[in-house]
C-alpha positions in Angstrom: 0.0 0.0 0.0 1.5 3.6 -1.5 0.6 6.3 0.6 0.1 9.9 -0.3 0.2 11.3 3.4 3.5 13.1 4.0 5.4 12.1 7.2 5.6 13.3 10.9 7.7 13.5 13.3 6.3 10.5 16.1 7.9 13.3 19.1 5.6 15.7 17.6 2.6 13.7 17.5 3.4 12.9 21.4 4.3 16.4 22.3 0.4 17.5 20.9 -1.1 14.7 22.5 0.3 15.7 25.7 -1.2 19.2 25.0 -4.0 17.6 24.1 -4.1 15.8 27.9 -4.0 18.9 29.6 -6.3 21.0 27.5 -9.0 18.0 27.8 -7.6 18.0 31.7 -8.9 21.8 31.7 -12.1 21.5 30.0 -13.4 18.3 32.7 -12.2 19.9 35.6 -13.5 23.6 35.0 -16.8 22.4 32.8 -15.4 24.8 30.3 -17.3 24.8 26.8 -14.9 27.1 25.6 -11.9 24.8 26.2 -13.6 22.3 24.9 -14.4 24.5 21.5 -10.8 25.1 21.7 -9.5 21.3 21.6 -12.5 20.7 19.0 -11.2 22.9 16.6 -7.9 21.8 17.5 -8.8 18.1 16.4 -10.9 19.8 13.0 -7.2 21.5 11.5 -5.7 17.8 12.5 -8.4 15.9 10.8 -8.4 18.5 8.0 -5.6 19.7 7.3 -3.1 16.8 9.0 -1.3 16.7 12.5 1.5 19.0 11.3 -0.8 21.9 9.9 -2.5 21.5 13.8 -1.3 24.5 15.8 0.1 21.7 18.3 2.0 20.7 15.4 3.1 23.8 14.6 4.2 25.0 18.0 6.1 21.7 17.8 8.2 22.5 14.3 8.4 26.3 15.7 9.8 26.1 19.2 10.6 22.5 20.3 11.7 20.8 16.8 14.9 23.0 15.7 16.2 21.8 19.2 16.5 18.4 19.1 18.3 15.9 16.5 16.6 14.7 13.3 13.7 11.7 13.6 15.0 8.5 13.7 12.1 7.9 11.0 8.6 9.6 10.0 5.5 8.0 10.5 2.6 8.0 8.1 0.4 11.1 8.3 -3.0 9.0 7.3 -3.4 7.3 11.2 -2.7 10.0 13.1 -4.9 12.0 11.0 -8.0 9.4 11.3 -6.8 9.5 15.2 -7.5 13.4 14.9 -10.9 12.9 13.6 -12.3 10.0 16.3 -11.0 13.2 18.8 -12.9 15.9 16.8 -16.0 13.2 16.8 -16.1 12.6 20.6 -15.1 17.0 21.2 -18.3 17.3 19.2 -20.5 14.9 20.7 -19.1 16.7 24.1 -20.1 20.1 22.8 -23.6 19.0 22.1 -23.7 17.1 25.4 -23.3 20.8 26.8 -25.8 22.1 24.6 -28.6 19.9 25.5 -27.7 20.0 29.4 -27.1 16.6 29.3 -23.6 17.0 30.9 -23.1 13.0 31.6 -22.2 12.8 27.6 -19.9 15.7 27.6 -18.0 14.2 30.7 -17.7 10.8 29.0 -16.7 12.0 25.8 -14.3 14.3 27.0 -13.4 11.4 29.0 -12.8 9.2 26.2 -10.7 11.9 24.3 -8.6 12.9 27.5 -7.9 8.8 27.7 -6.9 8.5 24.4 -5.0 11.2 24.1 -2.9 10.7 27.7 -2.5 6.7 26.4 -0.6 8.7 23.6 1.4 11.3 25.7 2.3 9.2 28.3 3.2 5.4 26.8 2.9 6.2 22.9 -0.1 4.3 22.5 -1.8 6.4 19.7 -5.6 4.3 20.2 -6.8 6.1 17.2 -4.1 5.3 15.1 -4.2 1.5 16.2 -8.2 1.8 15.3 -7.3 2.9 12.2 -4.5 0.4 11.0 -6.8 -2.4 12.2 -9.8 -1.1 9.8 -6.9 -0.7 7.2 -6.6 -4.7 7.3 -9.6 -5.1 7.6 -10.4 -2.7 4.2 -7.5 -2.0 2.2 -7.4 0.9 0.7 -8.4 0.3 -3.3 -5.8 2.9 -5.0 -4.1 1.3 -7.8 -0.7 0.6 -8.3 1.0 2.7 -10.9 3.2 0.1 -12.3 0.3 -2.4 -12.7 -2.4 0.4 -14.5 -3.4 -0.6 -18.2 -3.3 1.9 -20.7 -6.3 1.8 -22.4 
């Protein structure tokens, strides 16, 4: 499988997630909707746009990147990306939790996303990313190979 998703820098991806953490850390314990906006839109330029155009990712590349050593290796933009967008799904579903009153679905929502991301942050464990690569097996992706097209 080709992919088309430039790559990131894995100490990026873990330095967001750990901003991620504490943002998410903010919104439960204050009941902020406005934090929670904040991280939401957060997850929309990751899911959009990819983890480096996030402004997590670019305070990364900006102030902590030109300090360290080059990556070892760059990992795949396409599951931290789908990762992004499960964590813009459950900052929404939080949001309208909020909305409606119904505060039990914002707490486990923004529960959910805080867990995630601090499984991230703190071991590496991107869930999302691991979600996606099993779909992935599950339903390959169906571009074809360049070297095998027919002309017609």
């Amino acid at each position: 499988m080709q992919s088309t998703s430039p790559g990131v820098d894995p100490r990026g991806l873990r330095f967001a997630a750990t901003l991620t953490t504490v943002v998410l850390a903010v919104a439960l314990l204050t009941g902020s909707s406005w934090v929670l906006a904040a991280q939401t839109l957060v997850f929309a330029v990751g899911a959009l746009a990819g983890p480096a155009a996030s402004p997590y990712g670019r305070l990364f590349a900006w102030s902590v990147r030109p300090r360290l050593s080059a990556p070892k290796h760059l990992e795949d933009a396409a599951a931290p990306r789908f990762a992004q967008a499960v964590g813009l799904i459950f900052g929404l579903v939080g949001l309208a939790g909020h909305v409606v009153s119904v505060e039990l679905v914002t707490y486990v929502a923004v529960g959910a996303a805080f867990a995630a991301a601090f499984l991230n942050a703190a071991f590496g464990f991107c869930l999302g990313c691991e979600i996606y690569l099993t779909y992935r097996r599950f339903i390959p992706s169906h571009h074809p190979n360049p070297t095998t097209e027919v002309a017609s």
